[in-house]
N, C-alpha and C positions, 0 to 999 in steps of 0.2 A: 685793265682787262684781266678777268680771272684766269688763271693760270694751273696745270696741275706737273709735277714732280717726280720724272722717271727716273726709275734706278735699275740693278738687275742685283741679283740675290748674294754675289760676291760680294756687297756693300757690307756684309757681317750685322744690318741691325739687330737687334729683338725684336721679336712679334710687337710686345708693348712698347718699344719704342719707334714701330713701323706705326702702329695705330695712333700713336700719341702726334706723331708731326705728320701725318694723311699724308704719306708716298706711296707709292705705284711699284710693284718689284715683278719685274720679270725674271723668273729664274732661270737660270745655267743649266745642264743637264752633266749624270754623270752616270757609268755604266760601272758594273761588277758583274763579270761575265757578260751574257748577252742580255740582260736586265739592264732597263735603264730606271734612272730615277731623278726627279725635278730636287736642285737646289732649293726652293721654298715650296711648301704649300700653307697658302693660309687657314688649312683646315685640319692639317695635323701635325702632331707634334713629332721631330727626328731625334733619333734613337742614336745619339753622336756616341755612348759608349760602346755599343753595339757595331758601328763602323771603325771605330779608330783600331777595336780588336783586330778588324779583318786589316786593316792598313796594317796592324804589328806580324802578321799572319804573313807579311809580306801579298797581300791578296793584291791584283792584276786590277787596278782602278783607272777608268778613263774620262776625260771630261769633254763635254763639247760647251759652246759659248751658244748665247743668245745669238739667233740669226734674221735674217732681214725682215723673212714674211712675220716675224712674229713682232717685230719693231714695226711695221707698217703696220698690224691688224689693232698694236696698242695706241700709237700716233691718231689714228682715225677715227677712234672709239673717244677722243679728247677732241678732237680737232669737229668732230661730228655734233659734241656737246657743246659745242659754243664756246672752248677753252684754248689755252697756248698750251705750247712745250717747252717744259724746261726739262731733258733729260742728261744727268749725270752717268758717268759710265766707269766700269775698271779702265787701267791705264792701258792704252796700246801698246805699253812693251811690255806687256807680258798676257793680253788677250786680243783675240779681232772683234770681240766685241763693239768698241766704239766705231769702226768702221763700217761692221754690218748698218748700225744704228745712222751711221751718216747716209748711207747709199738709201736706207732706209725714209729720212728728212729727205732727203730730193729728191724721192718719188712722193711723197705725200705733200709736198709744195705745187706740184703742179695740181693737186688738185684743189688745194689750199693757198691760192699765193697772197692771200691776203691776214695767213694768219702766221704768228712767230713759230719757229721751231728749231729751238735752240739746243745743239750737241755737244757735251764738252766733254774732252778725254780731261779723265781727273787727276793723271799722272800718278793716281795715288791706284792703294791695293787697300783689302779687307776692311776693318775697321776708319783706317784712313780716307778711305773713299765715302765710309758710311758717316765719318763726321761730316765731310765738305756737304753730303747731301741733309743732313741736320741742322747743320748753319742753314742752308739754304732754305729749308722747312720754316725755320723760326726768322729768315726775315721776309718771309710772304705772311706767316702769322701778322707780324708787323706791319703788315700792309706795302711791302716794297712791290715793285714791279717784278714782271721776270726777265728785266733786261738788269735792274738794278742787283738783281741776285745773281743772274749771270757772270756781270761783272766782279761782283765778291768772288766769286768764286775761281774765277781766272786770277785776281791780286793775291788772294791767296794759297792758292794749290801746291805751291813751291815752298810754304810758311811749313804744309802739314807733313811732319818728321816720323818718320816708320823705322822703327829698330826690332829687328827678332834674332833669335837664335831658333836653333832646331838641337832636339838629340840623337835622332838618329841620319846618318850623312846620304842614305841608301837613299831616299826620294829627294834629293838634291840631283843627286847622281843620277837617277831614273828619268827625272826633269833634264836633264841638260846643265845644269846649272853650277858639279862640280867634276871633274875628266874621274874616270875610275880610280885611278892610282891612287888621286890626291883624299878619296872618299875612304880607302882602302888603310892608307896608313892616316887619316885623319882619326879613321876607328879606332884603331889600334891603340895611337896615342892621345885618346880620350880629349881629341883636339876638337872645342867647340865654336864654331864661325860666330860672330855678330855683325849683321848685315842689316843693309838699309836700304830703303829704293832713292835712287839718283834722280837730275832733273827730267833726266827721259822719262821716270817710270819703269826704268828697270832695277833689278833686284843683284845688290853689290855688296861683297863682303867689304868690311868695316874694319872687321880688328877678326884675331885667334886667341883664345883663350883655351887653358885648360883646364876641363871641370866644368860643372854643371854650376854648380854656384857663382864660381867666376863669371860666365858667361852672365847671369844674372847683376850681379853687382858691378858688372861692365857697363851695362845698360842701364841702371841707374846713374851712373858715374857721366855718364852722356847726357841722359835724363835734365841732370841738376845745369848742367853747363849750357843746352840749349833751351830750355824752357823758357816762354814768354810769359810774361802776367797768371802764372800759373794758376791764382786765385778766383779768377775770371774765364775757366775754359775747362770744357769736359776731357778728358783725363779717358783713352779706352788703350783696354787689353785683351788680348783675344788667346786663347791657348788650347791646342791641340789634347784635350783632356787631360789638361794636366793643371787642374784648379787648385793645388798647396802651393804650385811654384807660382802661378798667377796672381794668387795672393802674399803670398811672401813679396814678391813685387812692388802690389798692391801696399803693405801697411809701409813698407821701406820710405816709398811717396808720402805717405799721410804724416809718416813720424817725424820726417824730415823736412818738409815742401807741404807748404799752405795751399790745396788746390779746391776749387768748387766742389767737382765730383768724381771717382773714378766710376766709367763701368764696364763689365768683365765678362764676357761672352766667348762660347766656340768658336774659333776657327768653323767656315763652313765646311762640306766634303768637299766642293771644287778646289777652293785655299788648300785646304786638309790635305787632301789628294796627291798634291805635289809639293808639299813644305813636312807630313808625316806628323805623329804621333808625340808629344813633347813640344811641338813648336810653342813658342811663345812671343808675341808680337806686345809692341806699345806704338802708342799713338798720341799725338801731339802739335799743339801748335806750338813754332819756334822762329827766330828770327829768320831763319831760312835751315835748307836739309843740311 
């Protein structure tokens, strides 16, 4: 049964790499002032230098997640073509997204009980989430089912390994995610986090380093030690406009570690939004997080 591939905009793909494996992206919303603005549009292109400025600006950024009626209006528009659901989502511990999206699936079974509608919290964030939905792409390409890609994707979710740092502490701390003090003299003493998301899917410091560079070659140093078959797996980075450190990264891997392919993308504004300016993310298959 033919099947089609939801995601939502937090997944980090590229345009070209949204078109290349035909998924579906709902986007996130995010406000600046009382302006709001959609996480993707497939019809124009985001002006990521232009936002990360107002993020350094300290400017007052909010986000909201994908919500139910619009996970019903997309469920039904597949369900109504004669297709299934396979949708992928950000992790619950750090959006409601996946939950909207569930409550979303058991309203749209009842009017559907005869067709699949499959919801999986991907445990994973940014990039991470956009590979598991990649994988998933290229074994429907393959001709898998979408129970059998479902299942990939449940075996391995817990495989895909997220390492970032951030440079600036202030949207950590604005997030919830570091108590003031510790944001306050982490400044001060140019103390930079390397964190990772856990098996819940939430987002956990790792190690402290200090220095911009450390923080980077911390993360390779992780890199080398958990990598799987590195030769045979896409390879993503995502950086809060900060594409010299992304690639400096980037060639560290090439020069060192044999891999298929890296590829190197913005942080979205929603990611953006609450990780700031500098962040730098990798992503990876590994024998586990």
């Amino acid at each position: 049964m033919a099947y089609e591939i939801i995601t939502d905009s937090s997944s980090n793909l590229s345009k070209s790499m949204i078109k290349e494996i035909g998924v579906r992206i709902l986007p996130l919303s995010f406000f600046i002032g009382n302006e709001e603005y959609k996480g993707y549009r497939e019809d124009e292109e985001f002006d990521y230098a232009s936002f990360y400025e107002k993020l350094r600006s300290k400017e007052n950024v909010k986000t909201s997640l994908v919500n139910t009626d619009m996970f019903i209006d997309e469920f039904e528009k597949v369900l109504e073509d004669g297709k299934d659901v396979l949708a992928i989502l950000m992790s619950s511990g750090i959006s409601g997204t996946y939950q909207a999206a569930k409550i979303a699936a058991d309203t749209v079974r009842e009017r559907f009980p005869d067709r699949q509608v499959i919801v999986i919290d991907s445990l994973s964030a940014s990039i991470g989430h956009g590979l598991l939905v990649y994988y998933a792409a290229k074994l429907r390409e393959a001709g898998r089912t979408v129970e059998e890609a479902a299942d990939w994707v449940y075996k391995n979710r817990l495989k895909m390994v997220h390492q970032f740092t951030v440079d600036d502490l202030f949207f950590l701390k604005r997030g919830g995610r570091l108590s003031g003090g510790v944001a306050i003299i982490g400044t001060i003493l140019q103390v930079k986090p390397v964190m990772h998301v856990d098996n819940e899917g939430r987002l956990i410091v790792q190690d402290k380093v200090n220095g911009r560079k450390k923080s980077l070659n911390a993360m390779f140093e992780i890199f080398k030690k958990n990598v799987k078959d590195p030769q045979n797996q896409v390879i993503a980075i995502c950086h809060g406009d900060c594409l010299k450190d992304a690639e400096y990264l980037a060639d560290k891997i090439r020069t060192e570690t044999e891999v298929k392919d890296i590829i190197i993308n913005f942080c979205d504004p929603v990611i953006g939004a609450h990780s700031g300016p500098g962040t730098l993310a990798l992503f990876y298959m590994g024998e586990a997080r």
